[in-house]
PDB file of N, CA, C, O and CB in Angstrom:
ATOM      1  N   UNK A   1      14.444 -32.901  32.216  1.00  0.00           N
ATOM      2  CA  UNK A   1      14.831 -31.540  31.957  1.00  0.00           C
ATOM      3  C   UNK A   1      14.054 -31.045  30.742  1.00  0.00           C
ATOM      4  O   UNK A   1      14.128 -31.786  29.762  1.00  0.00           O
ATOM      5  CB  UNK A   1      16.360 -31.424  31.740  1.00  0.00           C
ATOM      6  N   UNK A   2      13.500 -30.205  30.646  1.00  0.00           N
ATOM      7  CA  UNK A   2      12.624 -29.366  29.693  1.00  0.00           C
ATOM      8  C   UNK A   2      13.425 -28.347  29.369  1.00  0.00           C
ATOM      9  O   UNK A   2      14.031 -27.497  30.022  1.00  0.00           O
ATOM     10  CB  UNK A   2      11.287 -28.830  30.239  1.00  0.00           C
ATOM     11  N   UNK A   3      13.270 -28.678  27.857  1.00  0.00           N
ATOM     12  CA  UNK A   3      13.681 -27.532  26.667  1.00  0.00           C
ATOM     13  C   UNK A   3      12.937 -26.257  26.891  1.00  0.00           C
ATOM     14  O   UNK A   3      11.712 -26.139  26.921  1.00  0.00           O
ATOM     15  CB  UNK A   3      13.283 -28.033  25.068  1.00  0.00           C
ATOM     16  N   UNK A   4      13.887 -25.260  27.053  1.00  0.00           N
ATOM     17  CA  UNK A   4      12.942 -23.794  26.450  1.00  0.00           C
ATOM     18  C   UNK A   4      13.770 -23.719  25.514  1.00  0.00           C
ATOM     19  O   UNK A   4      14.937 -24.105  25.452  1.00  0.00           O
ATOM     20  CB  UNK A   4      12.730 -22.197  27.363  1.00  0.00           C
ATOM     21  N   UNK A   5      12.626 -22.809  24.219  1.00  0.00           N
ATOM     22  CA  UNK A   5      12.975 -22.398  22.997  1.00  0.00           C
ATOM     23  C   UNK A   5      12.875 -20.879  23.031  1.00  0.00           C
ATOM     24  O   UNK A   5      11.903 -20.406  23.620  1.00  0.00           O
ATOM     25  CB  UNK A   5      12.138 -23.050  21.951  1.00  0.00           C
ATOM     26  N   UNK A   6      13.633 -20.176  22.553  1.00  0.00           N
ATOM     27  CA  UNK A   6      13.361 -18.567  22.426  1.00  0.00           C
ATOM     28  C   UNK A   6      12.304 -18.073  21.429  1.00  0.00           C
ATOM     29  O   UNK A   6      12.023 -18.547  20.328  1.00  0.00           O
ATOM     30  CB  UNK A   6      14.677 -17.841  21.979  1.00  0.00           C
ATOM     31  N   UNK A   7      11.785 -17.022  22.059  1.00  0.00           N
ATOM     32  CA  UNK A   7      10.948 -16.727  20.317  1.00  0.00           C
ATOM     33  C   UNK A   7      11.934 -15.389  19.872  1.00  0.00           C
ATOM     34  O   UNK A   7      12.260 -14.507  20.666  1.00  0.00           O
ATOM     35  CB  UNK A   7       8.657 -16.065  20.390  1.00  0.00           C
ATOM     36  N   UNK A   8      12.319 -15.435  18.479  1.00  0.00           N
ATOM     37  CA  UNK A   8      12.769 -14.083  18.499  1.00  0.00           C
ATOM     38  C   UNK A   8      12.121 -13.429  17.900  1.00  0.00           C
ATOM     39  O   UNK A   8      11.272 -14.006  17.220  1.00  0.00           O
ATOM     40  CB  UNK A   8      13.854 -13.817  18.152  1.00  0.00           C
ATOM     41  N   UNK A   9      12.188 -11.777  17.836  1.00  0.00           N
ATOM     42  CA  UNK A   9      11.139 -11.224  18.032  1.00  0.00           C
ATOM     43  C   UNK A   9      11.811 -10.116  16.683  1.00  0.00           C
ATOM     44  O   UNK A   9      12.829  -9.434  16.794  1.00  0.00           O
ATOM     45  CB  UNK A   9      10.741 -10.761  19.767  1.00  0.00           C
ATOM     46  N   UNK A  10      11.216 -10.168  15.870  1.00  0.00           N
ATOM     47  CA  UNK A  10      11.809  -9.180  14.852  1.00  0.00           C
ATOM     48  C   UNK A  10      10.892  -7.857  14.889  1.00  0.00           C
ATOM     49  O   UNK A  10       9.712  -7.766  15.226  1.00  0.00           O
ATOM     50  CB  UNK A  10      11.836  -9.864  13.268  1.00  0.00           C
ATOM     51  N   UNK A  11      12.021  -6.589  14.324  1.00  0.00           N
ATOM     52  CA  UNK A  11      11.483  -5.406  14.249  1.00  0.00           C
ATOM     53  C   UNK A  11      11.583  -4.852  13.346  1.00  0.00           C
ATOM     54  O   UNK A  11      12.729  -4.694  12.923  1.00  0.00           O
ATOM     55  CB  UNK A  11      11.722  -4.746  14.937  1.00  0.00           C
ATOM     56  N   UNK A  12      10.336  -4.218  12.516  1.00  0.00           N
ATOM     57  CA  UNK A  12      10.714  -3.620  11.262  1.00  0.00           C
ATOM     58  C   UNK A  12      10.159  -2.605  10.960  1.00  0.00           C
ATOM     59  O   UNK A  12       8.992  -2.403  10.624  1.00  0.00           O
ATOM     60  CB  UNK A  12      10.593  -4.301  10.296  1.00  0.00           C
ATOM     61  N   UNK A  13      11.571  -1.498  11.158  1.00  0.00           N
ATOM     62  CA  UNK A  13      11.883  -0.349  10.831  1.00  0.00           C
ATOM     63  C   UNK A  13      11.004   0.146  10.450  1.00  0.00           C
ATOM     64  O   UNK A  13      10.321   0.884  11.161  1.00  0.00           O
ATOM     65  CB  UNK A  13      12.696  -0.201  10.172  1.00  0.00           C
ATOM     66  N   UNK A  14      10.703  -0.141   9.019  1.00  0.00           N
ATOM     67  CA  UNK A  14       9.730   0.167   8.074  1.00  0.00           C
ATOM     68  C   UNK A  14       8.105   0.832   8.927  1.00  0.00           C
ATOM     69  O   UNK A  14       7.588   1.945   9.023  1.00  0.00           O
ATOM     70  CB  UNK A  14       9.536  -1.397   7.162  1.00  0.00           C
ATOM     71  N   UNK A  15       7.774  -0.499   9.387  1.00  0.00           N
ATOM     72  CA  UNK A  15       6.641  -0.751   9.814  1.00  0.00           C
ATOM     73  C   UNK A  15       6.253   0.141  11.106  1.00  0.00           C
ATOM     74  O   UNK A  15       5.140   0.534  11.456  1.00  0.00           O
ATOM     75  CB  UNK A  15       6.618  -2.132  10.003  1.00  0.00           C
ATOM     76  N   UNK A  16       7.447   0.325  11.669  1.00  0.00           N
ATOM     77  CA  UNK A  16       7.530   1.558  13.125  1.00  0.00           C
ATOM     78  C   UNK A  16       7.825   2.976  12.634  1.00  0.00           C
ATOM     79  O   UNK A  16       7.945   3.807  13.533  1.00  0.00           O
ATOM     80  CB  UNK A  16       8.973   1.219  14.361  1.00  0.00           C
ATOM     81  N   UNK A  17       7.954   3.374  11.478  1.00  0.00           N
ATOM     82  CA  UNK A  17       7.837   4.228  10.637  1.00  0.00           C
ATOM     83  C   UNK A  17       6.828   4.891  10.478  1.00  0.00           C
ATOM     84  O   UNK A  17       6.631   6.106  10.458  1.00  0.00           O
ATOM     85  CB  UNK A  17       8.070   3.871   9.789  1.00  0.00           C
ATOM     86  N   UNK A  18       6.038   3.824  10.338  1.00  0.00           N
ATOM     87  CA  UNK A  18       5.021   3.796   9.076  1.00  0.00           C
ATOM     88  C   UNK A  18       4.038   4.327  10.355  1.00  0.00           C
ATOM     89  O   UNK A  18       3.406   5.374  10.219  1.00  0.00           O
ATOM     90  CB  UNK A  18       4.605   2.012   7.999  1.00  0.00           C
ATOM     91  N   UNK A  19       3.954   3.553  11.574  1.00  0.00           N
ATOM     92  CA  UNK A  19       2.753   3.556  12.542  1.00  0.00           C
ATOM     93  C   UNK A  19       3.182   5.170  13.308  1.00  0.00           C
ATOM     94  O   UNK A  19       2.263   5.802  13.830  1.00  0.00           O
ATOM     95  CB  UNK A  19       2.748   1.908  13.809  1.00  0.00           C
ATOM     96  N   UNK A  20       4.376   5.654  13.321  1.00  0.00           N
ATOM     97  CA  UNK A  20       4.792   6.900  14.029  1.00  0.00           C
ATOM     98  C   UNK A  20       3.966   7.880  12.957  1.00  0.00           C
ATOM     99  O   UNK A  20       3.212   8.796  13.286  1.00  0.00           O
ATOM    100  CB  UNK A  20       6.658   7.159  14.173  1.00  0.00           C
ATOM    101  N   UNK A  21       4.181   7.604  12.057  1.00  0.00           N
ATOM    102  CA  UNK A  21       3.909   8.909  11.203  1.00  0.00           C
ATOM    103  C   UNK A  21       2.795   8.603  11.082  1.00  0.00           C
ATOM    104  O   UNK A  21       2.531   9.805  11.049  1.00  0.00           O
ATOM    105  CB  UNK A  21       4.601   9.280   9.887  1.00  0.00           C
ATOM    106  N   UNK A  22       1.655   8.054  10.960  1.00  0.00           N
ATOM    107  CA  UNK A  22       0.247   7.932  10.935  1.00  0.00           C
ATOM    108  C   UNK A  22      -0.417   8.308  11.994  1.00  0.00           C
ATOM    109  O   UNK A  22      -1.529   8.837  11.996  1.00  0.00           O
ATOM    110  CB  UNK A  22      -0.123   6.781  10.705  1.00  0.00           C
ATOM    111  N   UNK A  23       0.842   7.808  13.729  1.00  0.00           N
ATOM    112  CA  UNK A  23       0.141   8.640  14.790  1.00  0.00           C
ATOM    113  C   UNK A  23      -0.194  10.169  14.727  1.00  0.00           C
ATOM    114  O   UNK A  23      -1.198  10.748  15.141  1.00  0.00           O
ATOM    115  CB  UNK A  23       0.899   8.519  15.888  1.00  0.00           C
ATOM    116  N   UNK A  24       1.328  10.852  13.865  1.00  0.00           N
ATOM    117  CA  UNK A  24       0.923  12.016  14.076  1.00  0.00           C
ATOM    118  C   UNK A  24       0.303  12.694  12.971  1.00  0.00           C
ATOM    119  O   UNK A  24       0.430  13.913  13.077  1.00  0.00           O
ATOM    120  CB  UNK A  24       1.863  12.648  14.531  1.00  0.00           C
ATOM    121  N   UNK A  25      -0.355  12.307  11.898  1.00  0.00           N
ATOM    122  CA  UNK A  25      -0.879  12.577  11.048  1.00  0.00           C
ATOM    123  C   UNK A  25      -2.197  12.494  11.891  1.00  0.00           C
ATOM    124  O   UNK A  25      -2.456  13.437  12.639  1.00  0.00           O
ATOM    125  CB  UNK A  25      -0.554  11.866   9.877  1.00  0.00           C
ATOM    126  N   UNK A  26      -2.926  11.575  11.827  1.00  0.00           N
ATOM    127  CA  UNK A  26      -4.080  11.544  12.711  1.00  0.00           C
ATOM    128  C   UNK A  26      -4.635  11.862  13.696  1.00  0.00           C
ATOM    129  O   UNK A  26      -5.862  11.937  13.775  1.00  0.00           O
ATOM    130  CB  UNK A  26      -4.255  10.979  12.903  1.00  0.00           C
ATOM    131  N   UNK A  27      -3.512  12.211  15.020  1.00  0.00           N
ATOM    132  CA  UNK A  27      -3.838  12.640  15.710  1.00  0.00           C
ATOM    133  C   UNK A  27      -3.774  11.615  17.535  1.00  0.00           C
ATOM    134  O   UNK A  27      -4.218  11.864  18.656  1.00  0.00           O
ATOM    135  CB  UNK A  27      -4.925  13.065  14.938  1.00  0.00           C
ATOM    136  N   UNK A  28      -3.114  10.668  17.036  1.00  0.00           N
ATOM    137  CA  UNK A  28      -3.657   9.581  18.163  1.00  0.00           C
ATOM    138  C   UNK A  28      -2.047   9.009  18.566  1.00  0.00           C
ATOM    139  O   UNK A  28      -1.162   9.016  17.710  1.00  0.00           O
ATOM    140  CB  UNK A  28      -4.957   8.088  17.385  1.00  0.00           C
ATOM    141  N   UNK A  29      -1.859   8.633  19.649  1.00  0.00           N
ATOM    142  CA  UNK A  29      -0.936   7.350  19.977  1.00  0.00           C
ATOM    143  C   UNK A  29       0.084   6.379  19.426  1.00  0.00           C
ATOM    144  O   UNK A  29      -0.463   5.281  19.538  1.00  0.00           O
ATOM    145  CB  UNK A  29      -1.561   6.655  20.222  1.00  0.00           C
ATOM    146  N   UNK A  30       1.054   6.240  18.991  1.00  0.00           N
ATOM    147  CA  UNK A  30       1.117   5.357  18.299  1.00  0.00           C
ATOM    148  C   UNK A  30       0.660   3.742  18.955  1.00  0.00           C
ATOM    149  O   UNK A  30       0.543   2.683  18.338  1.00  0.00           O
ATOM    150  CB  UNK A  30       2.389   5.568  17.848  1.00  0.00           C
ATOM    151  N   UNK A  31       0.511   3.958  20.067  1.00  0.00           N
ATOM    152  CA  UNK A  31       0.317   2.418  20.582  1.00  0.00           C
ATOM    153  C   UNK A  31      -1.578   2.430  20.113  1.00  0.00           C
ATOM    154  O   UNK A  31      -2.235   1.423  19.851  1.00  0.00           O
ATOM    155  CB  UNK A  31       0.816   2.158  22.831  1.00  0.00           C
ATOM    156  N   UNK A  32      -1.948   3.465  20.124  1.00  0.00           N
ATOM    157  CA  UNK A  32      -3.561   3.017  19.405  1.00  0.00           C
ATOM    158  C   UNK A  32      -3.387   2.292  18.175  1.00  0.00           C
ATOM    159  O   UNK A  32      -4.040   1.319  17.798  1.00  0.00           O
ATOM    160  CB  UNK A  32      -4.590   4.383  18.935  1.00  0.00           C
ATOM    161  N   UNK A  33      -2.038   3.113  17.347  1.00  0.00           N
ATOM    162  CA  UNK A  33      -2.032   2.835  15.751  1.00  0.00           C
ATOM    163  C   UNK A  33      -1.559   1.342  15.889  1.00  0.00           C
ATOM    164  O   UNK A  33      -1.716   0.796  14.797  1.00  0.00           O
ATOM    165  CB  UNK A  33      -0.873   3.925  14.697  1.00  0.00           C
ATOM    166  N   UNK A  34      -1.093   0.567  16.725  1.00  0.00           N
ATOM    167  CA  UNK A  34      -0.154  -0.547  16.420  1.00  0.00           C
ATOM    168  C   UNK A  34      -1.724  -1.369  16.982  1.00  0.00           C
ATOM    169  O   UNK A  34      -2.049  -2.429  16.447  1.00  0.00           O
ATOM    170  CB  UNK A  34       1.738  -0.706  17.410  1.00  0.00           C
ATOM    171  N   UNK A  35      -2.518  -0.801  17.986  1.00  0.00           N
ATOM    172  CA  UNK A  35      -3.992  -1.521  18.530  1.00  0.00           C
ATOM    173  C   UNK A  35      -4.501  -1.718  17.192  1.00  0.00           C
ATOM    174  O   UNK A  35      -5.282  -2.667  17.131  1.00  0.00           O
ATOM    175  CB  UNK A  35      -5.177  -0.513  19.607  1.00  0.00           C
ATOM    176  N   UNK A  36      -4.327  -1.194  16.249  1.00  0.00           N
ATOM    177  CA  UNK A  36      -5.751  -1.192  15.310  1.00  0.00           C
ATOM    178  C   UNK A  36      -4.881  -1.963  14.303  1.00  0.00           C
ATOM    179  O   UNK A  36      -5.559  -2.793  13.697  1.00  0.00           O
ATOM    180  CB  UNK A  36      -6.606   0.538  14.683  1.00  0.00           C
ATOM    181  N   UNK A  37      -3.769  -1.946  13.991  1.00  0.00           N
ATOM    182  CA  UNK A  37      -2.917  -2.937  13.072  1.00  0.00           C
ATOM    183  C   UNK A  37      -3.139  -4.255  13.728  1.00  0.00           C
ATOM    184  O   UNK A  37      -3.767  -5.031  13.008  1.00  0.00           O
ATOM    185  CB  UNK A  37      -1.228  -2.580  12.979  1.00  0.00           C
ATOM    186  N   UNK A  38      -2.852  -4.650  14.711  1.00  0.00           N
ATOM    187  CA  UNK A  38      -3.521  -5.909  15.015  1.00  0.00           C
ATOM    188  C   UNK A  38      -4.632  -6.543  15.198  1.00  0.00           C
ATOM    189  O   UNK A  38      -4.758  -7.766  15.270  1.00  0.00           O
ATOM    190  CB  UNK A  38      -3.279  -6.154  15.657  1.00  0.00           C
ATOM    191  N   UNK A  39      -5.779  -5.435  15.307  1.00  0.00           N
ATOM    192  CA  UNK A  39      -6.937  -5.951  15.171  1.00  0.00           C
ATOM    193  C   UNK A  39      -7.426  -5.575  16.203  1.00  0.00           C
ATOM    194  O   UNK A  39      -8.652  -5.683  16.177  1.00  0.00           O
ATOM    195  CB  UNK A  39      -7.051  -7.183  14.936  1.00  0.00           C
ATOM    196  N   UNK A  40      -6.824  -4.960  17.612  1.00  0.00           N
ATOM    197  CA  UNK A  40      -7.790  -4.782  18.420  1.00  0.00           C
ATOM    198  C   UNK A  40      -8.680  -3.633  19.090  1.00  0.00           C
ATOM    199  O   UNK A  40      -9.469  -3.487  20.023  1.00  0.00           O
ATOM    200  CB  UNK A  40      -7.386  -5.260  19.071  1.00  0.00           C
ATOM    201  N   UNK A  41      -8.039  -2.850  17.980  1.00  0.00           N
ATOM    202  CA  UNK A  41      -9.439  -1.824  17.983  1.00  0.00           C
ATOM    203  C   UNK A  41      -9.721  -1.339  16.437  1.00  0.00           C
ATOM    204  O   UNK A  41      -9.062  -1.832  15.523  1.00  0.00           O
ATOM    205  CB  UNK A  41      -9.156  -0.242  19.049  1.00  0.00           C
ATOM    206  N   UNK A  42     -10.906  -0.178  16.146  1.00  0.00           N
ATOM    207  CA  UNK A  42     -11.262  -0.107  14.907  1.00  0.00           C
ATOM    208  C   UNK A  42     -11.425   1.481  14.639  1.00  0.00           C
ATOM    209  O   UNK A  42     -12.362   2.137  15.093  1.00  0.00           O
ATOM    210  CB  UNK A  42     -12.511  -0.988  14.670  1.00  0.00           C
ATOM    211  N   UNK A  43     -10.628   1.884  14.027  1.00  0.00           N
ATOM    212  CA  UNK A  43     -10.400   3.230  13.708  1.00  0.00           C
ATOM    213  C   UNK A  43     -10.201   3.229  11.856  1.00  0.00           C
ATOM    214  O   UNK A  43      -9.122   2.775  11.477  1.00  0.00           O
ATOM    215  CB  UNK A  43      -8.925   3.785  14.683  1.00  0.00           C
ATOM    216  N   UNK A  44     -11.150   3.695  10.789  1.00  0.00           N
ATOM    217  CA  UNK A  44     -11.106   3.715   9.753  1.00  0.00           C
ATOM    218  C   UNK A  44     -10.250   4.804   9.850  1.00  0.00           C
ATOM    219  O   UNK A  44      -9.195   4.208   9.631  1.00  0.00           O
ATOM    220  CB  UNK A  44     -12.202   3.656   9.093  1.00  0.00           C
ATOM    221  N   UNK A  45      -9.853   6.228  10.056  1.00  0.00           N
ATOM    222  CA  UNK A  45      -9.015   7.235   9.842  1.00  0.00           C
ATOM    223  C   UNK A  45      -7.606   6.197   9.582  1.00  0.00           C
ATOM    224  O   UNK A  45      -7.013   6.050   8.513  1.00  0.00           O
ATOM    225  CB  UNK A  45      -9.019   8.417  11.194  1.00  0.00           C
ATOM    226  N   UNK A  46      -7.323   5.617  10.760  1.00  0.00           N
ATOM    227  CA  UNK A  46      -6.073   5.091  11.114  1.00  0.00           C
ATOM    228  C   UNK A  46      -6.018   4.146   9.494  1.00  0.00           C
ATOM    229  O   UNK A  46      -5.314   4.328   8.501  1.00  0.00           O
ATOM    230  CB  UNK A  46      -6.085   4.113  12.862  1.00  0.00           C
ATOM    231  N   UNK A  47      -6.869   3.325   9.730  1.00  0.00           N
ATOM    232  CA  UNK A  47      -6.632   2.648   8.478  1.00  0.00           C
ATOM    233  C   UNK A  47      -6.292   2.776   7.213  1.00  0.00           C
ATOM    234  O   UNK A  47      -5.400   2.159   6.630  1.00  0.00           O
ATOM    235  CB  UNK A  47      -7.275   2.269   8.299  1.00  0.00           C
ATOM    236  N   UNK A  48      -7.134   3.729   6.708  1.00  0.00           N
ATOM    237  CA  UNK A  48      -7.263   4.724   5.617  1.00  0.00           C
ATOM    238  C   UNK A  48      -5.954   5.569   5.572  1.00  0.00           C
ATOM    239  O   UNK A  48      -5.825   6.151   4.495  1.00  0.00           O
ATOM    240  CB  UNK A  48      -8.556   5.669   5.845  1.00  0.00           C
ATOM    241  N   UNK A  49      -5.109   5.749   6.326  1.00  0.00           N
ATOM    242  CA  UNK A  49      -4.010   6.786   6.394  1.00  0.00           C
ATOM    243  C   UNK A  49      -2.859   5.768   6.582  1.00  0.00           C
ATOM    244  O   UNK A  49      -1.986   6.530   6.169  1.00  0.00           O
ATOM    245  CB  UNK A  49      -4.162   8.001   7.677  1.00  0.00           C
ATOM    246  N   UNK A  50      -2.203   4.679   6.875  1.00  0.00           N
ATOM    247  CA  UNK A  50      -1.979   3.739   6.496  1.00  0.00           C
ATOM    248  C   UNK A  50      -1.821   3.238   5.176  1.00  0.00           C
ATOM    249  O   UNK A  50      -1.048   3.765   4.376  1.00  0.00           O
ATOM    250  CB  UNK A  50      -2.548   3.339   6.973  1.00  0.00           C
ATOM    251  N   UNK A  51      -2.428   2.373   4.946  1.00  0.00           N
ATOM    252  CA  UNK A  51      -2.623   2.555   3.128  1.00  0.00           C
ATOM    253  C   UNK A  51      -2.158   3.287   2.593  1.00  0.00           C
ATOM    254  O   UNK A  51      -1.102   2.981   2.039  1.00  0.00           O
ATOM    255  CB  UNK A  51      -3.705   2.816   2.517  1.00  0.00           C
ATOM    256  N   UNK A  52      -2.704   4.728   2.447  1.00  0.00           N
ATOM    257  CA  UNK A  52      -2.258   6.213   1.351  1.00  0.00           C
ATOM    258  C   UNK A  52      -0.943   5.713   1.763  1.00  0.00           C
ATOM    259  O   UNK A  52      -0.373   5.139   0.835  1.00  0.00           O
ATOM    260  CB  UNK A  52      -2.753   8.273   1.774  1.00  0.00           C
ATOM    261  N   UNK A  53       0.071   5.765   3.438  1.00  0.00           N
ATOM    262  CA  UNK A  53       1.333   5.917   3.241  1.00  0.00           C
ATOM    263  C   UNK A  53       1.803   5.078   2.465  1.00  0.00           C
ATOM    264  O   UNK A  53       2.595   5.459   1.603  1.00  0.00           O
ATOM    265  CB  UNK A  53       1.960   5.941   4.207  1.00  0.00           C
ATOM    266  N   UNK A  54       1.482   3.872   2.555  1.00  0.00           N
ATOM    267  CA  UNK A  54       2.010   2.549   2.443  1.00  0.00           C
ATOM    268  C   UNK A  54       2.082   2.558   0.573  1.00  0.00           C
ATOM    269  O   UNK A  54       3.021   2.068  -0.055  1.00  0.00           O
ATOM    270  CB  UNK A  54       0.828   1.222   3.333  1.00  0.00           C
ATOM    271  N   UNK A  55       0.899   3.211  -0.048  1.00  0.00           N
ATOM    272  CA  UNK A  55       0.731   3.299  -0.973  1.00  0.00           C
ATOM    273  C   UNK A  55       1.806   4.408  -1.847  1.00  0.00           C
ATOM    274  O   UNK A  55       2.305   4.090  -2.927  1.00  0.00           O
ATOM    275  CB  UNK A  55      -0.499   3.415  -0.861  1.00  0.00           C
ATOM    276  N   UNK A  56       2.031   5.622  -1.237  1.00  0.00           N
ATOM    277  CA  UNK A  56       2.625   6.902  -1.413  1.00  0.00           C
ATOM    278  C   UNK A  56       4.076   6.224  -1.503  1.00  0.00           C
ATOM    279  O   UNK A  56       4.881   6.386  -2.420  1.00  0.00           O
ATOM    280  CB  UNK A  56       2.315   8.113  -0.147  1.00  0.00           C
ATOM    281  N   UNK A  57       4.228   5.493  -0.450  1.00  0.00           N
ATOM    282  CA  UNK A  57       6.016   4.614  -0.314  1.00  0.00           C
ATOM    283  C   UNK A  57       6.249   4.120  -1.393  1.00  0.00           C
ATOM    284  O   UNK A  57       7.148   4.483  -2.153  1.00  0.00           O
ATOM    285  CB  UNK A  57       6.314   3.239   0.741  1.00  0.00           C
ATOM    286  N   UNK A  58       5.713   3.516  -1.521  1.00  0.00           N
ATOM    287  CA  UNK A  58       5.029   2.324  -3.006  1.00  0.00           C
ATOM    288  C   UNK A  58       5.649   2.949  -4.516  1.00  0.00           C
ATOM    289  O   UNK A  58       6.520   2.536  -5.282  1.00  0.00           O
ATOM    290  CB  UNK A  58       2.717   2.447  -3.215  1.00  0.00           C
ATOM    291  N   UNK A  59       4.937   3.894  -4.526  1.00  0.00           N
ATOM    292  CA  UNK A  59       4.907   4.827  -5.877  1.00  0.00           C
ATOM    293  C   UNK A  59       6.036   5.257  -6.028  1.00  0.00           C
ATOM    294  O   UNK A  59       6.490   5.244  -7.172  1.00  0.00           O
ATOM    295  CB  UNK A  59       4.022   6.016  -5.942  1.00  0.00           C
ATOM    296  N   UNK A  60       6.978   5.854  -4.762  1.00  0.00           N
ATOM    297  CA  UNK A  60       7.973   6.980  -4.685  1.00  0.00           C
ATOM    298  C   UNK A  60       9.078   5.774  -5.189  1.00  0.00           C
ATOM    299  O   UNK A  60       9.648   5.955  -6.265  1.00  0.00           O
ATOM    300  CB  UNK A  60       8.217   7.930  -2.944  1.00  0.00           C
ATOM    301  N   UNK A  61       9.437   4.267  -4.217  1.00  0.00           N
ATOM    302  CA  UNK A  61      10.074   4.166  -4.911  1.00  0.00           C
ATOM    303  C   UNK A  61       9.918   3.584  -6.635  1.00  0.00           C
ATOM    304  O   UNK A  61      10.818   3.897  -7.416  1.00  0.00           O
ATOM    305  CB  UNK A  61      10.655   3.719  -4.146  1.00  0.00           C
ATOM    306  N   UNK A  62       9.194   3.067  -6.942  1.00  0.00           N
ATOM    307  CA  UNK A  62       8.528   2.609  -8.412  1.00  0.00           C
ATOM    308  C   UNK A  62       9.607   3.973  -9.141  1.00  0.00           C
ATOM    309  O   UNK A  62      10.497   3.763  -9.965  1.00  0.00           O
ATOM    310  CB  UNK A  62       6.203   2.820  -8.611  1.00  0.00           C
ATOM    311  N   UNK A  63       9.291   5.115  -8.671  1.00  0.00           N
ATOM    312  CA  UNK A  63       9.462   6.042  -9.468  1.00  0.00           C
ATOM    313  C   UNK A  63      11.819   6.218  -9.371  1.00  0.00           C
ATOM    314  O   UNK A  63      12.733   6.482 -10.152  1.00  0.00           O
ATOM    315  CB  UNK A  63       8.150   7.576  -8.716  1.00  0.00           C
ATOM    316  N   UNK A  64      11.659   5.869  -7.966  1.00  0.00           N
ATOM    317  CA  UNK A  64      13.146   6.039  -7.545  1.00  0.00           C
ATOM    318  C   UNK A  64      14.064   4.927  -9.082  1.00  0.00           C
ATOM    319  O   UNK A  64      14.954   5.211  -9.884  1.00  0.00           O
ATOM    320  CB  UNK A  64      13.374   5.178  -5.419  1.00  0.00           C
ATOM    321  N   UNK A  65      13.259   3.710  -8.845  1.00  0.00           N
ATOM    322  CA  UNK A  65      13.774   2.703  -9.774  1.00  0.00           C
ATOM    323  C   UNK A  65      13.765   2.714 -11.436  1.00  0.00           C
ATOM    324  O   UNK A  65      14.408   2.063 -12.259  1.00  0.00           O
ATOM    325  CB  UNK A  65      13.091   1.621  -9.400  1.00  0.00           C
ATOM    326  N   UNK A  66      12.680   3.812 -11.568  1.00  0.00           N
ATOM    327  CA  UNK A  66      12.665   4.298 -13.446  1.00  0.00           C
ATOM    328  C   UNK A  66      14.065   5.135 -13.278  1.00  0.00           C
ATOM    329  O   UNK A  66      15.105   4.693 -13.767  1.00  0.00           O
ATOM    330  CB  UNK A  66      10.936   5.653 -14.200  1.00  0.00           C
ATOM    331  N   UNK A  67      14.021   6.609 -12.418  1.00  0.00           N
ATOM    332  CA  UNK A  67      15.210   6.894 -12.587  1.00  0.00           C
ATOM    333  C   UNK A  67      16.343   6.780 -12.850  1.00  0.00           C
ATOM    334  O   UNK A  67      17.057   7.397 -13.641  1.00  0.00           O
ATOM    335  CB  UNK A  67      15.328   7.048 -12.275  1.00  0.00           C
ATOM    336  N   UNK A  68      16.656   5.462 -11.754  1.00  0.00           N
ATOM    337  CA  UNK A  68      18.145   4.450 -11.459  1.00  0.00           C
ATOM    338  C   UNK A  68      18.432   3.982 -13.342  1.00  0.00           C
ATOM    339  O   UNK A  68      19.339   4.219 -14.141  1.00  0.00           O
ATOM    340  CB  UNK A  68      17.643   2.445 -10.037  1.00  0.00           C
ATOM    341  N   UNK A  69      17.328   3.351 -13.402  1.00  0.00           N
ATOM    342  CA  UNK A  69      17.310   2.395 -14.686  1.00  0.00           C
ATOM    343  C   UNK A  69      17.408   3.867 -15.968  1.00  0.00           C
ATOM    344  O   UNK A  69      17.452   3.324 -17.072  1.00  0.00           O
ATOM    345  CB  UNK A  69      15.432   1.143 -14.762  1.00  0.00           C
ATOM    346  N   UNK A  70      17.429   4.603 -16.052  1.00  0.00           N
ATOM    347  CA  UNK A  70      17.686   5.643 -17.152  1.00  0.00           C
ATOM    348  C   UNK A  70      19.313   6.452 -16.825  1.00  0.00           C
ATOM    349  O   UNK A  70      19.988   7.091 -17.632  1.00  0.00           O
ATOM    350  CB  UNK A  70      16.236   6.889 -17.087  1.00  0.00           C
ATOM    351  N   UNK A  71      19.626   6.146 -15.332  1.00  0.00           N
ATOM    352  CA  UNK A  71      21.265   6.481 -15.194  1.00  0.00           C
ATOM    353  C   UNK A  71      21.960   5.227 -15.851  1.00  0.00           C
ATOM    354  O   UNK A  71      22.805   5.403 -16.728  1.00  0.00           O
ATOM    355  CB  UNK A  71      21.847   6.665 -13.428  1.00  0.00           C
ATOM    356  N   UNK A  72      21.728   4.390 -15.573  1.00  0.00           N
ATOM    357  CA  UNK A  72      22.395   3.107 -15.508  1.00  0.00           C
ATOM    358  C   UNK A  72      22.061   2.547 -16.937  1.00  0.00           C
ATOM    359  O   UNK A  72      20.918   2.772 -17.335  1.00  0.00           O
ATOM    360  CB  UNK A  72      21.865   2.139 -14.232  1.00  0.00           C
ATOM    361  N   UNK A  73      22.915   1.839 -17.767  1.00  0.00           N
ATOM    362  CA  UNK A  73      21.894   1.455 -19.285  1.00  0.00           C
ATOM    363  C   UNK A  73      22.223  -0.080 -18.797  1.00  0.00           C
ATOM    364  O   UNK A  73      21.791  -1.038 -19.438  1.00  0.00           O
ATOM    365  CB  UNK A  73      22.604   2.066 -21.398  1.00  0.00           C
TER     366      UNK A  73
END
């Protein structure tokens, strides 16, 4: 008798976020945007717009957490 093992398959929010709103920023699919996150196609726009979000997320909260920390002593 042979074992099957499951794979489970995680999803993150974040990351399906991130690829929706870059589709429509750019102009394309999101299933192109998730092609080029894995590698199998090559779109610098996509890439480049990516980043900025990823980067823009980045900053906003940095900035969310100075706030918190000046309510809070």
């Amino acid at each position: 008798m042979s074992k099957e093992t499951r794979k489970t398959y995680y999803s993150d929010p974040i990351r399906h976020a991130r690829m929706l709103r870059t589709a429509k920023i750019v102009g394309v699919t999101p299933r192109q945007v998730r092609r080029v996150c894995d590698g199998e196609n090559q779109n610098d726009l996509v890439i480049y717009t990516i980043i900025r979000i990823a980067e823009a997320e980045e900053m906003l909260d940095n900035l969310l957490i100075k706030e918190v920390k000046k309510l809070v002593p």
